[in-house]
N, C-alpha and C positions, 0 to 999 in steps of 0.2 A: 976553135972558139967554143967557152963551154954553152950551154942549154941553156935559154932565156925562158923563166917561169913565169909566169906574171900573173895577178890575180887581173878576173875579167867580170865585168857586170851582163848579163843578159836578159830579155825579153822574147815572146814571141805573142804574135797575132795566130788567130785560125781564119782560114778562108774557104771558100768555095775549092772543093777537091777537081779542077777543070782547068785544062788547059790555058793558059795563059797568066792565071795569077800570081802566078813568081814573079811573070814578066810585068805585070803591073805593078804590083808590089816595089819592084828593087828598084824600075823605074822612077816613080814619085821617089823614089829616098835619094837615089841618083840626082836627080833634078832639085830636091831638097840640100846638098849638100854630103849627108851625110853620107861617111866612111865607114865601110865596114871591115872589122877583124874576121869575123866567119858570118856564116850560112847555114844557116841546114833545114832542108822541107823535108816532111813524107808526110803521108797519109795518117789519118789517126779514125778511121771511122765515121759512118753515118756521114758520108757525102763530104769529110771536112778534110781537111791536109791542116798541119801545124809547120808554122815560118820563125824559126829563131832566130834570134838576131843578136849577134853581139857588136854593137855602134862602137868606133872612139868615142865617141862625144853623145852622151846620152840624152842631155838636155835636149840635143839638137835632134835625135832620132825621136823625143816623143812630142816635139812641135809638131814635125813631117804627119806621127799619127793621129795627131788632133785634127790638124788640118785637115786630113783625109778619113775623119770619123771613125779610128781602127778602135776595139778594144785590143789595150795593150794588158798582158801579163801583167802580176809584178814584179818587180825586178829580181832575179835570183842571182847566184854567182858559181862563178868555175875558174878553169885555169886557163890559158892558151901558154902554149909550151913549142919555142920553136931553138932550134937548130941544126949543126948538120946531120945528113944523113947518111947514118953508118948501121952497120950491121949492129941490131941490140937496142936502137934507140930510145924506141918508146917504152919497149921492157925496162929500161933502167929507170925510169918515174915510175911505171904500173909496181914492179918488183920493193921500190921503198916504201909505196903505198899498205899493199902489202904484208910487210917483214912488221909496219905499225899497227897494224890491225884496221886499217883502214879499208872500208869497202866502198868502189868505185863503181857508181850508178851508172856511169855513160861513160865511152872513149870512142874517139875519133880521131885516126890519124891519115896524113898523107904526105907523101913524097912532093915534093916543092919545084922540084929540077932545080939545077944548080949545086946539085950536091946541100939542098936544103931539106927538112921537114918542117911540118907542124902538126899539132895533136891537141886536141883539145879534150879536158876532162873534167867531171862532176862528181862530187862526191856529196854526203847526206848533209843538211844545211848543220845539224849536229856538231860533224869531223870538221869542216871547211878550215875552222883557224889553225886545228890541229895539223891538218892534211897542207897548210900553208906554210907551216915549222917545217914540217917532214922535206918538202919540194924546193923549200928556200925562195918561194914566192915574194916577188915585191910587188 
């Protein structure tokens, strides 16, 4: 099966840098409904961690943050790129990136089990439509 590209909406909150806040966090949105494509916390300084969020349903993740007083981001955008995992994968997106002169701000990938992957990547809000031709993003 080939590589599913897909163009993705994301947001993130900053929190208290302290045990528990992911857990609270994913919980209200759990409880909320809302589904998530990815994830990603670290730290970012001065006591704070930063929590991305890429929602299906985006409306629906920024009810969840209202409700619960979050400042949300504004909305930015990237790719989620998932399928199998073979030897070369993700170099084969990073590599056409690339060959167009395109420069990739973030990437993240992982092994899925299942003989799956997925990877997630950002590029400058500039290249996006560009970098959306290149990847054959829908």
């Amino acid at each position: 099966m080939a590589d599913r590209v897909r163009k993705i909406n994301y947001c993130y909150i900053k929190v208290p840098n302290r045990a528990g806040q992911g857990d609270k966090v994913l919980g209200q949105l759990r409880e909320g409904g809302v589904n998530l494509l990815a994830y990603s916390g670290f730290p970012i300084g001065g006591g704070k961690a930063q929590l991305d969020f890429v929602p299906d349903n985006m409306p629906a993740f920024r009810r969840v943050a209202r409700q619960n007083g979050w400042r949300v981001s504004k909305v930015k955008k990237g790719f989620l790129i998932t399928g199998n995992d073979q030897l070369g994968a993700a170099h084969r997106h990073i590599s056409r990136l690339g060959s167009a002169g395109i420069n990739i701000t973030a990437a993240d990938a992982v092994a899925a089990g299942k003989g799956r992957y997925g990877m997630i990547l950002w590029v400058r809000p500039n290249q996006y439509n560009r970098a959306a031709r290149v990847l054959k993003a829908n």
